[in-house]
N, CA, C and O of each residue as an XYZ file, in Angstrom:
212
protein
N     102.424    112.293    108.139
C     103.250    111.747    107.072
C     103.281    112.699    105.881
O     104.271    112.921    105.184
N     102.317    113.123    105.768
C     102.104    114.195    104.511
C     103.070    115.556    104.820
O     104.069    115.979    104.239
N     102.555    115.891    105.624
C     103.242    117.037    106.601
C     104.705    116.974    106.225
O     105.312    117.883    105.657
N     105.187    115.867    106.579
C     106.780    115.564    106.588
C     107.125    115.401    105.125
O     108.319    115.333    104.835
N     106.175    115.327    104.132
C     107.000    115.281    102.768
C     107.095    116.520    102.334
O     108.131    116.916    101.799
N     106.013    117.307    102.508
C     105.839    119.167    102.217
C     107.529    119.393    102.626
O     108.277    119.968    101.836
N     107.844    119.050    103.489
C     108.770    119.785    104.677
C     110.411    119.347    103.830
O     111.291    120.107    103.428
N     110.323    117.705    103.788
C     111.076    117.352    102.501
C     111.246    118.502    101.367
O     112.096    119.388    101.275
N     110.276    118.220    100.638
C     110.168    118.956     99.291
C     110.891    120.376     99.365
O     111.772    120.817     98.627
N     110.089    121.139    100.787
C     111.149    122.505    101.106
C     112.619    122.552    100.789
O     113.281    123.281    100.051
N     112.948    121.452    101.653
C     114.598    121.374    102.105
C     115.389    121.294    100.567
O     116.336    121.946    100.126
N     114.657    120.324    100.034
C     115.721    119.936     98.961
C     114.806    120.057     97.282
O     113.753    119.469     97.034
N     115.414    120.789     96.514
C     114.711    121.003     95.455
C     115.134    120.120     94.316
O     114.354    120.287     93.378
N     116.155    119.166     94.016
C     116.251    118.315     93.725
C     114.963    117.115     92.879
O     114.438    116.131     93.399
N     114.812    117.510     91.844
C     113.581    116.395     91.725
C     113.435    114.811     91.505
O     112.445    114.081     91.456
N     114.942    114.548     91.383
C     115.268    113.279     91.490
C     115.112    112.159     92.636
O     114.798    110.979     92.793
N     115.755    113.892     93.689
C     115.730    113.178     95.361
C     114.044    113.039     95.932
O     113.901    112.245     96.861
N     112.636    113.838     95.377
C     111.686    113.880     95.650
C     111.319    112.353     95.133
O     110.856    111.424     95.794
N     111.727    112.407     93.536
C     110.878    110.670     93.159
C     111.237    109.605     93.979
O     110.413    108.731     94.250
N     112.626    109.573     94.497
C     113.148    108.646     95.768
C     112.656    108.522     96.488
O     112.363    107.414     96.936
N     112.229    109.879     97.081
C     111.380    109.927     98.601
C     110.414    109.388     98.733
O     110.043    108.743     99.714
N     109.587    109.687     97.233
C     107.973    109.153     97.245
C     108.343    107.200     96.937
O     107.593    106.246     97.147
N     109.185    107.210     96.612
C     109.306    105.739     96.221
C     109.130    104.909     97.620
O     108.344    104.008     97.915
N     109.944    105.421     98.212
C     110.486    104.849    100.062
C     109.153    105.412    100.530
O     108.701    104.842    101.523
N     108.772    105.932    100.270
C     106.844    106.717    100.984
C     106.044    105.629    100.734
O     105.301    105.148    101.590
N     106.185    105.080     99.260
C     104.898    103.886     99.095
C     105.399    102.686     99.489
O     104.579    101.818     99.789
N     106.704    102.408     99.564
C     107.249    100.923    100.303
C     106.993    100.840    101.332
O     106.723     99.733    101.798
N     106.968    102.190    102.253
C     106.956    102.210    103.894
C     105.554    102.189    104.556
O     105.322    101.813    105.705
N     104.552    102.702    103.549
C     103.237    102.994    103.555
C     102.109    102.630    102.323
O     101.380    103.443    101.755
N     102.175    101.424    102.129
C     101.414    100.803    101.419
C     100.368    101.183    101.683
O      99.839    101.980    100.908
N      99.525    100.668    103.130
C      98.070    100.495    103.576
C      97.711    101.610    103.321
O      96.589    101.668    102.819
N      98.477    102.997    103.541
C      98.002    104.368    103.269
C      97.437    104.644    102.169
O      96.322    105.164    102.138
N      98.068    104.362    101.178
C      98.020    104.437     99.630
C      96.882    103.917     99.705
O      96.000    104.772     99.633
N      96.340    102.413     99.871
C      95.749    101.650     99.655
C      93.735    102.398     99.874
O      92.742    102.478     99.151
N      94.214    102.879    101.713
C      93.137    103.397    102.240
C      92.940    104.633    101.434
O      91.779    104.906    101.126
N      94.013    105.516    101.000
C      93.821    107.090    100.750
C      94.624    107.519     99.430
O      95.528    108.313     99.173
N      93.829    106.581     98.709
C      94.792    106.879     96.975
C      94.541    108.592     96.884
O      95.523    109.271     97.188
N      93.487    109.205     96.547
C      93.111    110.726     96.517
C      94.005    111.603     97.169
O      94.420    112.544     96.492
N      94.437    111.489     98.473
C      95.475    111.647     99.421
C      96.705    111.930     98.488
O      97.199    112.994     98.116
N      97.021    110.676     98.245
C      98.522    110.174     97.524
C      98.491    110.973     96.334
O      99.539    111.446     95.895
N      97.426    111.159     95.792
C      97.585    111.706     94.313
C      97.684    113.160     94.732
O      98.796    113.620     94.473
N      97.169    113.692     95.085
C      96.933    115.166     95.534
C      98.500    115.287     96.065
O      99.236    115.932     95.318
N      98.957    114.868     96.991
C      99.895    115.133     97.529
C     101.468    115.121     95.939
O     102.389    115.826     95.527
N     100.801    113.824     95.664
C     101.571    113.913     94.225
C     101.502    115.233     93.263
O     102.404    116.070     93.225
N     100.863    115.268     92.851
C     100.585    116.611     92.004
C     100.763    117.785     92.710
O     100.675    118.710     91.903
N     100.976    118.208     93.861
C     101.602    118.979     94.825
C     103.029    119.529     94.815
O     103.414    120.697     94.769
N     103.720    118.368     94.871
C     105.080    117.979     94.909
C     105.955    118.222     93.303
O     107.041    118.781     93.153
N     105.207    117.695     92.396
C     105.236    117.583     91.219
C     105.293    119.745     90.618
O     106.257    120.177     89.987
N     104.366    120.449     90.929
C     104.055    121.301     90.886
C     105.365    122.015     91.498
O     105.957    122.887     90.862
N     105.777    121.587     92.772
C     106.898    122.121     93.497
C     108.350    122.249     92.549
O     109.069    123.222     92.324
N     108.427    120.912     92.136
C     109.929    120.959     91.358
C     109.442    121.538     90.476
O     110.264    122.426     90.252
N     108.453    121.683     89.633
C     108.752    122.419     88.454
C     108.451    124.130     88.188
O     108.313    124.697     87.105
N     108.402    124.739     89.624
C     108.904    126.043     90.187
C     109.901    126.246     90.160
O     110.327    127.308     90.615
């Protein structure tokens, strides 16, 4: 799942379309969040880092 947002983030540099993505990421994947907040954040600040390259 992580994998596939990196891969996202590539395609489209858009940072509007990233906050969308992550939005539909935590609706679709609650329990994840839930089990692996550190995960989520990291991956956040990742992404975050990306658009503002």
């Amino acid at each position: 799942m992580f994998i596939q947002l990196y891969i996202y983030v590539s395609m489209f540099e858009g940072g509007f379309f990233i906050i969308v993505l992550l939005k539909t990421f935590e609706k679709n994947h609650k329990e994840q969040i839930i089990r692996y907040p550190r995960q989520i954040f990291v991956t956040r600040e990742s992404i975050n880092n990306m658009g503002s390259l």
